[in-house]
C-alpha positions, -999 to 999 in steps of 0.1 A, spaced: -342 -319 -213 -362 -307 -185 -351 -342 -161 -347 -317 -129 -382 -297 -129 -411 -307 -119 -446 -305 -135 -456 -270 -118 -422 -253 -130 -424 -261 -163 -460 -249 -164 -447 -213 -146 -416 -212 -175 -444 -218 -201 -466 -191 -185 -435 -163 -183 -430 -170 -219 -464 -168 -227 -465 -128 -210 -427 -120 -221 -433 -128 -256 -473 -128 -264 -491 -154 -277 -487 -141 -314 -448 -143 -315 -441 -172 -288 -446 -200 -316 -422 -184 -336 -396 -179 -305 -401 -213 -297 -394 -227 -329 -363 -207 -337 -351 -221 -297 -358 -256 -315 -337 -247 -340 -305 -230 -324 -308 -264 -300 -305 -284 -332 -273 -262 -348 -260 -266 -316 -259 -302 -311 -250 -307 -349 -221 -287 -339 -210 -309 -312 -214 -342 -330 -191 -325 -358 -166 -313 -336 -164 -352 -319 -163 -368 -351 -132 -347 -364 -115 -350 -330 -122 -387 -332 -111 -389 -371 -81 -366 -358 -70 -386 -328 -77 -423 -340 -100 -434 -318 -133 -429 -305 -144 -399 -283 -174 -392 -267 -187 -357 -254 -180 -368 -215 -143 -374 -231 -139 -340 -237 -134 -333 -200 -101 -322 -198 -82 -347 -170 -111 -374 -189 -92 -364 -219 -53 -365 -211 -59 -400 -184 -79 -416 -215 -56 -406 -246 -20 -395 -228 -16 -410 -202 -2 -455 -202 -20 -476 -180 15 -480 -162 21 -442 -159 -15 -441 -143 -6 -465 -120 25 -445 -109 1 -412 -108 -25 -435 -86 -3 -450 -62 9 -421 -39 -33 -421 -32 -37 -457 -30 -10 -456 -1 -29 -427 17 -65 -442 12 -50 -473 24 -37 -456 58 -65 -442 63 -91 -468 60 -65 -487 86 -67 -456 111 -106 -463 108 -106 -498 115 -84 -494 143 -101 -464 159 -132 -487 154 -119 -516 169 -109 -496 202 -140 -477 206 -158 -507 205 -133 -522 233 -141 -498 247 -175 -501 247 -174 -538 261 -152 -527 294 -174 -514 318 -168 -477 329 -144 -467 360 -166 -459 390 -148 -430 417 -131 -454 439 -124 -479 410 -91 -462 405 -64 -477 427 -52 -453 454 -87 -439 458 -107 -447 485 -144 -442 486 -162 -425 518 -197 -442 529 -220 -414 524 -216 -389 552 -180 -402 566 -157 -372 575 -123 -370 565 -98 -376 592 -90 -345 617 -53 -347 615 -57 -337 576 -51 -369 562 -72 -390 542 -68 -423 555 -36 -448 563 -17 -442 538 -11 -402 544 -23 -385 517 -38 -347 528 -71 -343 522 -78 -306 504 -119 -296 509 -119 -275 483 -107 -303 458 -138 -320 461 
């Protein structure tokens, strides 16, 4: 019952009871808590045994969820095929999307990296060579535009 807290916040809940209600009335409190707890799982375990009796077949308390209930007592394993496909067709695009976007970035990995003057058509300077003065930038004509680079 108390799975998610810890030693210290149990001990602080214990402690707030024992101020709220005093230590005369907090056995009492705590048994009549015991109690509505029991009533209230009694209740349940009715309510899923007449459902089951009801129905004709066994149901648990996590059946009771209602798309739990109507995929588990509605619904034919063929109509929940139909109802899953539609998904099945995305998830499968998808994870294909993935493994190709994978496969290229990794390609892409493996080549190395353009360098300036890699790219065909551009030329790379030495350090400290000036363009041309006629405005070009070298045989084949192109004009050269300072502010560019």
């Amino acid at each position: 019952m108390f799975n998610n807290l810890n030693f210290w916040e149990v001990g602080a809940l214990a402690l707030l009871a024992l101020f709220i209600f005093g230590p005369e009335r907090l056995p009492k409190v705590i048994s009549d808590g015991m109690r509505m707890l029991r009533n209230l799982r009694a209740m349940a375990r009715n309510a899923t045994d007449d459902l089951s009796r009801e129905l004709g077949t066994e149901v648990r308390l996590e059946d009771l969820h209602p798309k739990t209930f109507i995929r588990k007592h509605l619904l034919s394993e063929e109509e929940e095929r139909e109802l899953r496909r539609p998904f099945d067709d995305i998830y499968r695009d998808v994870k294909q999307a993935s493994t190709d976007t994978t496969d290229y970035v990794s390609r892409q990995a493996q080549s190395p990296t353009p360098r300036y003057g890699d790219t065909p058509g551009y030329e790379q300077r030495p350090p400290g060579q000036q363009p041309p003065a006629d405005g070009t930038d070298g045989a084949d004509g192109r004009r050269y535009d300072a502010d560019a680079t």
